[in-house]
mmJSON file of the N, C-alpha and C atoms, coordinates in Angstrom:
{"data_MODEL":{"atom_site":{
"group_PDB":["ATOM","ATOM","ATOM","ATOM","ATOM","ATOM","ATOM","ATOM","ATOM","ATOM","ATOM","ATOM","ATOM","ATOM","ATOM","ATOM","ATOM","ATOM","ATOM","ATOM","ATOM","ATOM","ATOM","ATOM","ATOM","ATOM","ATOM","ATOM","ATOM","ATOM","ATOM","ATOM","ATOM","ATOM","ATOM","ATOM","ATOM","ATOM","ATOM","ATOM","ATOM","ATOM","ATOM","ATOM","ATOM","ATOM","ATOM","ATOM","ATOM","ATOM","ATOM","ATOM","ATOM","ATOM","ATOM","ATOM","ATOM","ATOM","ATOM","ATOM","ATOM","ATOM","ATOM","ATOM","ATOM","ATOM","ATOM","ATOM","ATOM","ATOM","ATOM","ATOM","ATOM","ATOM","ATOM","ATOM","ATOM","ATOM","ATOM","ATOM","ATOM","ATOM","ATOM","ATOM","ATOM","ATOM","ATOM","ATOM","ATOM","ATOM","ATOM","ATOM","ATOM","ATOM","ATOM","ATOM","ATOM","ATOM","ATOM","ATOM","ATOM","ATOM","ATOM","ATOM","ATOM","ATOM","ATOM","ATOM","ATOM","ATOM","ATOM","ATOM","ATOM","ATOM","ATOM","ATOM","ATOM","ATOM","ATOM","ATOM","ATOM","ATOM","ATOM","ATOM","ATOM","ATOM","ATOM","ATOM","ATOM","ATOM","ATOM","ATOM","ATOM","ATOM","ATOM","ATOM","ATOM","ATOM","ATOM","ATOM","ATOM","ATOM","ATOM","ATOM","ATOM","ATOM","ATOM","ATOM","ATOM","ATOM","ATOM","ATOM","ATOM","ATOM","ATOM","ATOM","ATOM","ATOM","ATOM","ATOM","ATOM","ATOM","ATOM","ATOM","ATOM","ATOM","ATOM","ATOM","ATOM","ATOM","ATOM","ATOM","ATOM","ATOM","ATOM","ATOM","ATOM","ATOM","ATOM","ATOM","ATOM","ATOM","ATOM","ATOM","ATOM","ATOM","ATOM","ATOM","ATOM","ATOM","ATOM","ATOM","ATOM","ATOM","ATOM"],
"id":[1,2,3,4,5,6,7,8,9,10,11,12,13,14,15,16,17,18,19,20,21,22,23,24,25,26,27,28,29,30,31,32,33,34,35,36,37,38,39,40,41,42,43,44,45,46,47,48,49,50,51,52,53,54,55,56,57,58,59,60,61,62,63,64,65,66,67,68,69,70,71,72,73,74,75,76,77,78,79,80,81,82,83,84,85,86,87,88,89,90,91,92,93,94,95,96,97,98,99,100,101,102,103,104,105,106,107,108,109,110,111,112,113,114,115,116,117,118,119,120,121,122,123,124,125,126,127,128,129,130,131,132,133,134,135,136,137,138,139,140,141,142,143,144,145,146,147,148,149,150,151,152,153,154,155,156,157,158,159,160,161,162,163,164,165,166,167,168,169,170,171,172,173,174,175,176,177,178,179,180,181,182,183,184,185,186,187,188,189,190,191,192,193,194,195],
"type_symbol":["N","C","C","N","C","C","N","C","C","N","C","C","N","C","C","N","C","C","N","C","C","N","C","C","N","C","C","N","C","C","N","C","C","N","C","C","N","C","C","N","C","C","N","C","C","N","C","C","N","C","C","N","C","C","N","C","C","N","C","C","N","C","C","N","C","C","N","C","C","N","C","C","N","C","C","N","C","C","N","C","C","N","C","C","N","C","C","N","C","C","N","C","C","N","C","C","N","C","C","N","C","C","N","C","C","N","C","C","N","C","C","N","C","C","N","C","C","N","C","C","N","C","C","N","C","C","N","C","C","N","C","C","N","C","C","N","C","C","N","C","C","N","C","C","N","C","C","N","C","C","N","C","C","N","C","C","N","C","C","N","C","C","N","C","C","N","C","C","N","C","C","N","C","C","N","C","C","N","C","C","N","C","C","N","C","C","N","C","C","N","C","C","N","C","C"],
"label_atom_id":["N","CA","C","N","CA","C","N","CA","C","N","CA","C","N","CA","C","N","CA","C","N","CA","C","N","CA","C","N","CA","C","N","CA","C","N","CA","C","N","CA","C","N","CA","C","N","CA","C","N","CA","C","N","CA","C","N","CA","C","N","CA","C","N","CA","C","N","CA","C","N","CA","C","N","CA","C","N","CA","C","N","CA","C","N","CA","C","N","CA","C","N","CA","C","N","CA","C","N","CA","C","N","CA","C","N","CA","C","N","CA","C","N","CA","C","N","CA","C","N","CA","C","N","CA","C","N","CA","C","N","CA","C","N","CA","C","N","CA","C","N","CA","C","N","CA","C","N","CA","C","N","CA","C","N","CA","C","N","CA","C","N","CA","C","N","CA","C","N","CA","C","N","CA","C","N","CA","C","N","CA","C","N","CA","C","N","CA","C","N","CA","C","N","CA","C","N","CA","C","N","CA","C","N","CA","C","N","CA","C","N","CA","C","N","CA","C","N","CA","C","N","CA","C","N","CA","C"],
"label_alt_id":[null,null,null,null,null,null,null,null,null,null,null,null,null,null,null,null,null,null,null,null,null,null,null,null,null,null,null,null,null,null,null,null,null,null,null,null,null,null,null,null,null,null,null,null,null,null,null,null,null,null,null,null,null,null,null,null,null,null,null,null,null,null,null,null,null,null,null,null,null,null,null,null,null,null,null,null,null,null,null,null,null,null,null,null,null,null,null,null,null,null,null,null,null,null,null,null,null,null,null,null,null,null,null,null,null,null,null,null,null,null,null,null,null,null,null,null,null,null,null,null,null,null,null,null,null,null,null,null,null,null,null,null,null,null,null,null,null,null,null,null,null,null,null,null,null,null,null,null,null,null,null,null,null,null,null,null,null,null,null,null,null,null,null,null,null,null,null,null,null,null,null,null,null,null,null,null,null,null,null,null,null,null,null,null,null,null,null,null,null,null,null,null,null,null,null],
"label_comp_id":["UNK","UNK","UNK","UNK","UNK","UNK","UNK","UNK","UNK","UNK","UNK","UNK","UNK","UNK","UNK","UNK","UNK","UNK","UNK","UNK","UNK","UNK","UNK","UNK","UNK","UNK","UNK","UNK","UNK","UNK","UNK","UNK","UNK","UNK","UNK","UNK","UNK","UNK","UNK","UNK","UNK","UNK","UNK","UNK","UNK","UNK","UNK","UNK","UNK","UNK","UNK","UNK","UNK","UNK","UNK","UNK","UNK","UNK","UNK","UNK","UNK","UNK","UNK","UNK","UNK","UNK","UNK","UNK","UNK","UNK","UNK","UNK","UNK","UNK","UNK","UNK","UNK","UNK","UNK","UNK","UNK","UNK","UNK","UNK","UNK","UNK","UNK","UNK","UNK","UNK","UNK","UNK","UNK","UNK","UNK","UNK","UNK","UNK","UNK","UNK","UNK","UNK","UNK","UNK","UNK","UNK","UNK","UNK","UNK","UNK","UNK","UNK","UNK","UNK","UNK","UNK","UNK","UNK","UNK","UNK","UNK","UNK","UNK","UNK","UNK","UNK","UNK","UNK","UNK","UNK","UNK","UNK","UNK","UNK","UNK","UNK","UNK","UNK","UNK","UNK","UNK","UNK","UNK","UNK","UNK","UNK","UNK","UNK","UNK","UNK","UNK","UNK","UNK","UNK","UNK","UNK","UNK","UNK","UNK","UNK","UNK","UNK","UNK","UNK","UNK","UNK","UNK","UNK","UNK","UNK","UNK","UNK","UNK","UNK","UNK","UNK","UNK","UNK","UNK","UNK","UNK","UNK","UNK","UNK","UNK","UNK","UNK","UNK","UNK","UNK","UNK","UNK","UNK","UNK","UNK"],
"label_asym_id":["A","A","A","A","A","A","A","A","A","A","A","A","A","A","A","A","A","A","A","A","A","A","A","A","A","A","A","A","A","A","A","A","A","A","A","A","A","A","A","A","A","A","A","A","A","A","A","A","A","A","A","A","A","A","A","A","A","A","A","A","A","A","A","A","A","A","A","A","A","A","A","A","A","A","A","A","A","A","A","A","A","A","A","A","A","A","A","A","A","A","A","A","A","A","A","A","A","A","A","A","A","A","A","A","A","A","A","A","A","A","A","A","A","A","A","A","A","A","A","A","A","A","A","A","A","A","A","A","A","A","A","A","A","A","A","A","A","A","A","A","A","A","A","A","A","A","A","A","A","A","A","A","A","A","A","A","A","A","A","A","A","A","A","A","A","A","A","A","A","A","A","A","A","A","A","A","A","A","A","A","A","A","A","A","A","A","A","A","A","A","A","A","A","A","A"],
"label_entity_id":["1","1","1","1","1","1","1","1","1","1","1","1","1","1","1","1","1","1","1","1","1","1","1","1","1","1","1","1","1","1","1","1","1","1","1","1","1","1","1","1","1","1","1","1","1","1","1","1","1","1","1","1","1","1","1","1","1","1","1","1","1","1","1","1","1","1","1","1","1","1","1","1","1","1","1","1","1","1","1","1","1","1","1","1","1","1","1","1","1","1","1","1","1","1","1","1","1","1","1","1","1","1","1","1","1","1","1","1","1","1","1","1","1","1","1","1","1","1","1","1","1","1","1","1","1","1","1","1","1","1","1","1","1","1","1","1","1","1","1","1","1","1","1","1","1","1","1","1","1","1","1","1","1","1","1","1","1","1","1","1","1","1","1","1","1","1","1","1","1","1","1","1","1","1","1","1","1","1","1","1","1","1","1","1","1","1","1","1","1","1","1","1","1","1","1"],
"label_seq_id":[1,1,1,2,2,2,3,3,3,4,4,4,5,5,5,6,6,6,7,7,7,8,8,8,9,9,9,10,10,10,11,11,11,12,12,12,13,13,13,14,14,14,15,15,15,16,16,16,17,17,17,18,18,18,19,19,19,20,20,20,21,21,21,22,22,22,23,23,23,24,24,24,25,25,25,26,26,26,27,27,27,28,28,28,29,29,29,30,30,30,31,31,31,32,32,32,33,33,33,34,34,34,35,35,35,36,36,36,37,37,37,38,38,38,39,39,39,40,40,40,41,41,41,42,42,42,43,43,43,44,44,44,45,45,45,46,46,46,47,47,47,48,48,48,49,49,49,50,50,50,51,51,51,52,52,52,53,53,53,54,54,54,55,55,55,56,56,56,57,57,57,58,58,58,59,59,59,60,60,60,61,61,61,62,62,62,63,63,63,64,64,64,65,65,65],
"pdbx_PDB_ins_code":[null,null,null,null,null,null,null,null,null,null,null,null,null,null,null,null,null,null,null,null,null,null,null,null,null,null,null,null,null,null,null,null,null,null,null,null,null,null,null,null,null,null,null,null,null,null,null,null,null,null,null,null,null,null,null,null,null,null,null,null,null,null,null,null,null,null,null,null,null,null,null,null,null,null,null,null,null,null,null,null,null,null,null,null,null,null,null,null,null,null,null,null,null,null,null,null,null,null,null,null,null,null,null,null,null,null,null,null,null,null,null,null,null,null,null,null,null,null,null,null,null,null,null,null,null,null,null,null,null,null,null,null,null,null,null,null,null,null,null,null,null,null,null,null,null,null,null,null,null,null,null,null,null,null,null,null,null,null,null,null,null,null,null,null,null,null,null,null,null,null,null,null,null,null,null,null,null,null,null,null,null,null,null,null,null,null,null,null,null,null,null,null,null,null,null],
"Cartn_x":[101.226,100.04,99.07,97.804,97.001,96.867,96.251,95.772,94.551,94.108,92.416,91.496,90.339,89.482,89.036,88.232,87.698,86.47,86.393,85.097,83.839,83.893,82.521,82.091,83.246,82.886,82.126,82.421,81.587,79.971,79.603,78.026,78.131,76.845,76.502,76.714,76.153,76.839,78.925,79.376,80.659,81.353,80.456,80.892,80.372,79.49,79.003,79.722,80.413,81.484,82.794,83.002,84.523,84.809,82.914,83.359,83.141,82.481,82.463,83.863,84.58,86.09,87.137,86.971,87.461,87.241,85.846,85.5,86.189,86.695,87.029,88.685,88.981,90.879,90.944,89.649,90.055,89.678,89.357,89.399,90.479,91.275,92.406,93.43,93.423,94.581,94.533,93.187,92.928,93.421,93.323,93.913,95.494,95.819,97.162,98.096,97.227,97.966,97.818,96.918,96.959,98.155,98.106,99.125,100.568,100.785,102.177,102.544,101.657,101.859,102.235,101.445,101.713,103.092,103.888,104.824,106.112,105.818,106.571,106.772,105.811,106.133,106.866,106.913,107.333,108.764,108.902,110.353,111.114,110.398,110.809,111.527,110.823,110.902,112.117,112.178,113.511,114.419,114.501,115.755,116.285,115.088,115.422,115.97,115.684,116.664,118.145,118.138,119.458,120.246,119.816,120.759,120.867,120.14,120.356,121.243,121.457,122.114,123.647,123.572,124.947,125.926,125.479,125.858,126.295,125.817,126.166,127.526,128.334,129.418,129.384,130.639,130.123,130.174,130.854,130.899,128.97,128.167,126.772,125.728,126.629,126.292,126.143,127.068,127.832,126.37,125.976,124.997,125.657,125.105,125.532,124.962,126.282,125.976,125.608],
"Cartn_y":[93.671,93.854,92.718,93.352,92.176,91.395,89.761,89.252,89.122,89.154,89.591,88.563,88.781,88.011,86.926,85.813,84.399,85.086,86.313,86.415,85.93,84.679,83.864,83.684,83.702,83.46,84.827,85.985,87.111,87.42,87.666,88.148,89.294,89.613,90.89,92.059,92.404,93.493,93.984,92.481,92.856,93.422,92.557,92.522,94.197,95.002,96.132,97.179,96.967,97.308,97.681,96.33,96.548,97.551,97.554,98.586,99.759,100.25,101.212,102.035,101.307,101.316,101.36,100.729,100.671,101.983,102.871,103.722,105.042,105.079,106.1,105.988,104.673,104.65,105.322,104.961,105.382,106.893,107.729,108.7,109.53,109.081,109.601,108.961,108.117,107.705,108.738,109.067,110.567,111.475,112.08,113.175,113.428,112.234,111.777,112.181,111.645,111.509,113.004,113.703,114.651,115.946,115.503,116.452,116.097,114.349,114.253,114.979,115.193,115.884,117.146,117.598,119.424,119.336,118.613,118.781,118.445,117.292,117.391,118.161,119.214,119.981,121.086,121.13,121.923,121.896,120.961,119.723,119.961,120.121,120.59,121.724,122.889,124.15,124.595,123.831,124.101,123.321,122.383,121.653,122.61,123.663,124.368,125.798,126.094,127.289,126.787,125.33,125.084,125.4,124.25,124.598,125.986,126.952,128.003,128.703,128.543,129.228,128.201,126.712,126.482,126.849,127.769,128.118,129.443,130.046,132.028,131.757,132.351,132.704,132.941,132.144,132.035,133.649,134.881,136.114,136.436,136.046,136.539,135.663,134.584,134.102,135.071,135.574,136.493,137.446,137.389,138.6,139.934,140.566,142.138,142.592,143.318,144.206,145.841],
"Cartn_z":[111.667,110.865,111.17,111.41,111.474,110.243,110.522,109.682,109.21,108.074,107.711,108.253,109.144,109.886,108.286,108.928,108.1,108.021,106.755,106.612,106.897,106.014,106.757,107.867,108.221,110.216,111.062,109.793,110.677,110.376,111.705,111.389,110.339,110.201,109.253,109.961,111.421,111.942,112.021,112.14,112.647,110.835,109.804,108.614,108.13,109.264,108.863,109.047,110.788,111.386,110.542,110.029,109.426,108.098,107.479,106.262,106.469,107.944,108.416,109.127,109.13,109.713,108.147,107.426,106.156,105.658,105.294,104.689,105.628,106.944,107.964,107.411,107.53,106.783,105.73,104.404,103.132,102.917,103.813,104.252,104.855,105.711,106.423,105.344,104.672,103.607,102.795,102.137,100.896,101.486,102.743,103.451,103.529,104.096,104.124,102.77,101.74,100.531,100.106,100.187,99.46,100.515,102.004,102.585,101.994,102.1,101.384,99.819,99.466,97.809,98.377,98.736,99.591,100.014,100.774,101.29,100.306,99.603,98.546,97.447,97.497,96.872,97.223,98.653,99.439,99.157,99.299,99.529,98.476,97.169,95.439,95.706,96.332,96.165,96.599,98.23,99.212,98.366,98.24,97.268,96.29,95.335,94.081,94.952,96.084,96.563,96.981,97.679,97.885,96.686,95.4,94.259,93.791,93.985,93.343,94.638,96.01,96.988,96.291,96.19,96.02,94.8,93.818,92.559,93.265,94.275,94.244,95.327,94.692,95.088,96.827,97.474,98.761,99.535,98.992,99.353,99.217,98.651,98.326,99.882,100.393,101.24,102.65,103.283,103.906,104.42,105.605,105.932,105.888,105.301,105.444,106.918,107.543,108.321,108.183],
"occupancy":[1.0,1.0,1.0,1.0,1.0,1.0,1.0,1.0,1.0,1.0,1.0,1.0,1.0,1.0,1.0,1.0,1.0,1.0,1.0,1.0,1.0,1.0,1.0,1.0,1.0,1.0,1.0,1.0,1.0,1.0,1.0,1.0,1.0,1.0,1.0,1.0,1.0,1.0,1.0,1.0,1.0,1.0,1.0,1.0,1.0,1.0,1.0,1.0,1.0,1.0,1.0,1.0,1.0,1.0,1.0,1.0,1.0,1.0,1.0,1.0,1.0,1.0,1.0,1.0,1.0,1.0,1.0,1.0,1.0,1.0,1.0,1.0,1.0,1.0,1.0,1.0,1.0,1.0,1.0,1.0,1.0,1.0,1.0,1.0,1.0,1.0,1.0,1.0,1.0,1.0,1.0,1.0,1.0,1.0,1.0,1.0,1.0,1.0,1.0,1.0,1.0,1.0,1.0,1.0,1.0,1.0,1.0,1.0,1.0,1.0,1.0,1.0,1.0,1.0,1.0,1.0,1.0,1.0,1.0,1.0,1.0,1.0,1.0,1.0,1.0,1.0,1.0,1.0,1.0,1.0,1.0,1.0,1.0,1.0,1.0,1.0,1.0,1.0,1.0,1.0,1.0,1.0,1.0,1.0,1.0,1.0,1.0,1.0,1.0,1.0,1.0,1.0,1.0,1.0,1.0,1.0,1.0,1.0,1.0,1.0,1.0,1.0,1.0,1.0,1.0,1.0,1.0,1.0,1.0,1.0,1.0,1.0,1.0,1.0,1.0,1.0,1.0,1.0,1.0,1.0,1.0,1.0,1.0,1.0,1.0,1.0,1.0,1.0,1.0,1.0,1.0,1.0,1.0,1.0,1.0],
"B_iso_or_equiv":[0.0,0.0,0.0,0.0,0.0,0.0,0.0,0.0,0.0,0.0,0.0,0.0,0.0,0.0,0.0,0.0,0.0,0.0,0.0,0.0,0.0,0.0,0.0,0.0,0.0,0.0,0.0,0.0,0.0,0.0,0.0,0.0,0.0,0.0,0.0,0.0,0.0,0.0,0.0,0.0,0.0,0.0,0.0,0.0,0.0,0.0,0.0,0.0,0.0,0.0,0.0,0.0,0.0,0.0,0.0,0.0,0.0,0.0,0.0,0.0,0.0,0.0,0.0,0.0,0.0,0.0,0.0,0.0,0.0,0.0,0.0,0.0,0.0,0.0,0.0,0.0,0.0,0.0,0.0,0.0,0.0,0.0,0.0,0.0,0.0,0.0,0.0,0.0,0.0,0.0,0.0,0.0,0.0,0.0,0.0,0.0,0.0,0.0,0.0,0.0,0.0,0.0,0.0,0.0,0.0,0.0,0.0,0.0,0.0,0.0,0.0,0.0,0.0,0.0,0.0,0.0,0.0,0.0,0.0,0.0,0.0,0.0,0.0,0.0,0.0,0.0,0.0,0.0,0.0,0.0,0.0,0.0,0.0,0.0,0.0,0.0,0.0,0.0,0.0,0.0,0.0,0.0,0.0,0.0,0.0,0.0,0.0,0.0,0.0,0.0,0.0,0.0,0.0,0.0,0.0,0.0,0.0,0.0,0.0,0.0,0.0,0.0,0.0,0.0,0.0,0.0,0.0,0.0,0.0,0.0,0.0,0.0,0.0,0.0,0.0,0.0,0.0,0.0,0.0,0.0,0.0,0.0,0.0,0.0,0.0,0.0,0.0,0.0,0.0,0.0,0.0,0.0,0.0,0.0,0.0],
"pdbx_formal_charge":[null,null,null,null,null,null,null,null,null,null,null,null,null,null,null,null,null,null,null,null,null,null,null,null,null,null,null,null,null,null,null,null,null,null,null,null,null,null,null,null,null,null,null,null,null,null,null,null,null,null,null,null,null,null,null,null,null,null,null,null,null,null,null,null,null,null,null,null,null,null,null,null,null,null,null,null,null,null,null,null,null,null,null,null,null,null,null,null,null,null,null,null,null,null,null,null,null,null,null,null,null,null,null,null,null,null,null,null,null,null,null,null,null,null,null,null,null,null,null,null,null,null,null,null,null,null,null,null,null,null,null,null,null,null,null,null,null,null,null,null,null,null,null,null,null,null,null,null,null,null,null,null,null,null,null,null,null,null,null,null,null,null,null,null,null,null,null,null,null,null,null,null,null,null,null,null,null,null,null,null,null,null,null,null,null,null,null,null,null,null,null,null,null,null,null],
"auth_seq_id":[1,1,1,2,2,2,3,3,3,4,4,4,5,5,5,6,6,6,7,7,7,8,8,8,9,9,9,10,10,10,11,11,11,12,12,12,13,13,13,14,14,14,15,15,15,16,16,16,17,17,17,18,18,18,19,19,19,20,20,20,21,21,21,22,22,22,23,23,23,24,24,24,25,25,25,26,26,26,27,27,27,28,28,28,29,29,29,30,30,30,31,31,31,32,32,32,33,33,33,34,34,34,35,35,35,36,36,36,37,37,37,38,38,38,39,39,39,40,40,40,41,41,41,42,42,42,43,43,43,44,44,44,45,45,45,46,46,46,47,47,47,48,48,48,49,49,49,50,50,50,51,51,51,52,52,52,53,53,53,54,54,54,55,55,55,56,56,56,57,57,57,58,58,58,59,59,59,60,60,60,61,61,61,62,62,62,63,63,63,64,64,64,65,65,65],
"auth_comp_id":["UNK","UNK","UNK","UNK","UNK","UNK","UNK","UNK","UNK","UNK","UNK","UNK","UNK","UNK","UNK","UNK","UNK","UNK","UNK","UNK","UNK","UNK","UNK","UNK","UNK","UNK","UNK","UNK","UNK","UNK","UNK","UNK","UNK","UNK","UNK","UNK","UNK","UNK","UNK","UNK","UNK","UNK","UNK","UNK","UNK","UNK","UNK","UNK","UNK","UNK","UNK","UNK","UNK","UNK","UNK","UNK","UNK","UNK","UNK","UNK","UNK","UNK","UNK","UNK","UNK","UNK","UNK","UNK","UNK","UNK","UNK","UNK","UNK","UNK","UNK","UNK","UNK","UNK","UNK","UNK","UNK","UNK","UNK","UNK","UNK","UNK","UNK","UNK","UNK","UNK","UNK","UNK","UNK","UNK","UNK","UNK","UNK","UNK","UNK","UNK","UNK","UNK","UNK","UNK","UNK","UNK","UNK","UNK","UNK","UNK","UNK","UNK","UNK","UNK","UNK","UNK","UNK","UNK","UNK","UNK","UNK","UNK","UNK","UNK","UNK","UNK","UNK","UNK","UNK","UNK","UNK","UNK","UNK","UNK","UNK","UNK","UNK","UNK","UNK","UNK","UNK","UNK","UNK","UNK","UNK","UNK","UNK","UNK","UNK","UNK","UNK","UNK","UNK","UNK","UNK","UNK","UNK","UNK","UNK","UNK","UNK","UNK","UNK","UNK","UNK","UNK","UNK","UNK","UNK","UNK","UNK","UNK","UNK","UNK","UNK","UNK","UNK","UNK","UNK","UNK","UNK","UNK","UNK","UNK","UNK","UNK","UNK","UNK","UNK","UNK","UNK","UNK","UNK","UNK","UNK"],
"auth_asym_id":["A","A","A","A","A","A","A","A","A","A","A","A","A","A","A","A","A","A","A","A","A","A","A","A","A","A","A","A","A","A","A","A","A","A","A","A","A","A","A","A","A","A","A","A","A","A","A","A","A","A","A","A","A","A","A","A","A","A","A","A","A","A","A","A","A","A","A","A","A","A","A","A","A","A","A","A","A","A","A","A","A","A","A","A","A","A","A","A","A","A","A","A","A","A","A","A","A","A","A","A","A","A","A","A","A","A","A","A","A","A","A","A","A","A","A","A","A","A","A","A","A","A","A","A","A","A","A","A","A","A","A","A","A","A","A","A","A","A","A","A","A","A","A","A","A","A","A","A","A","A","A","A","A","A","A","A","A","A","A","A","A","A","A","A","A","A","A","A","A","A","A","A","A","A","A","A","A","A","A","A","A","A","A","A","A","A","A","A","A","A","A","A","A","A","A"],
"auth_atom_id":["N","CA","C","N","CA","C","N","CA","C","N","CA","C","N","CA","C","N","CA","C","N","CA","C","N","CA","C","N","CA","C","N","CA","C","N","CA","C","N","CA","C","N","CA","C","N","CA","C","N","CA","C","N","CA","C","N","CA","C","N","CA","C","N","CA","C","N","CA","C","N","CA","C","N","CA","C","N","CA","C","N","CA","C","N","CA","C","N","CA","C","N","CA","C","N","CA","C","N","CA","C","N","CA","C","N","CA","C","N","CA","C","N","CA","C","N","CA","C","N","CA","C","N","CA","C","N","CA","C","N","CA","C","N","CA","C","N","CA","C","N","CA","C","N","CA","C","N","CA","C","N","CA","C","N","CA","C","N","CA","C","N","CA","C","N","CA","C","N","CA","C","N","CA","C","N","CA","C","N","CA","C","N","CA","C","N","CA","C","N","CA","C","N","CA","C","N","CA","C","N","CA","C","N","CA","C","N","CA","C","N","CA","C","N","CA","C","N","CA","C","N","CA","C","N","CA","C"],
"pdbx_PDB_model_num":[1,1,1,1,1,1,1,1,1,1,1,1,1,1,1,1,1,1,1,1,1,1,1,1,1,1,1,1,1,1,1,1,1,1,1,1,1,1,1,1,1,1,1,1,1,1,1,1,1,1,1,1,1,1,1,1,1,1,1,1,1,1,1,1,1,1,1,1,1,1,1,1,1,1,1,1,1,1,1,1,1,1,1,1,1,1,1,1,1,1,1,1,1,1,1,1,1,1,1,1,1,1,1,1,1,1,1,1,1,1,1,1,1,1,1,1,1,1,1,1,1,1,1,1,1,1,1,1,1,1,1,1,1,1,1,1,1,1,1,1,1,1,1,1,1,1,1,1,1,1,1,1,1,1,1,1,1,1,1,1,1,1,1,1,1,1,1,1,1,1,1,1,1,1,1,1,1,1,1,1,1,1,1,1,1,1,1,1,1,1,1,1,1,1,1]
}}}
């Protein structure tokens, strides 16, 4: 991980730069976060068929031919 630049030491462009780069992360972080919710919910759902497949009798398992 980088370490955070000596503010002061930056001009106003590079200091313009960095919140222009900041505001593009906190963008792909919102995205990010909102796909991990999606999937965890996903994740809920498949978990709630396992338990309900590990309760049925293993004959209900069995593909019919």
């Amino acid at each position: 991980m980088q370490n955070l630049p000596d503010l002061a030491k930056l001009s106003h462009v590079q200091k313009d730069d960095l919140i222009r780069a900041l505001f593009s992360l906190q963008s792909q972080v919102r995205e990010l976060v909102t796909q991990m919710a999606v999937l965890q919910e996903r994740i809920n759902q498949l978990e709630g068929r396992l338990a309900l497949n590990s309760k049925t009798p293993a004959s209900r398992h069995q593909a019919t031919d």
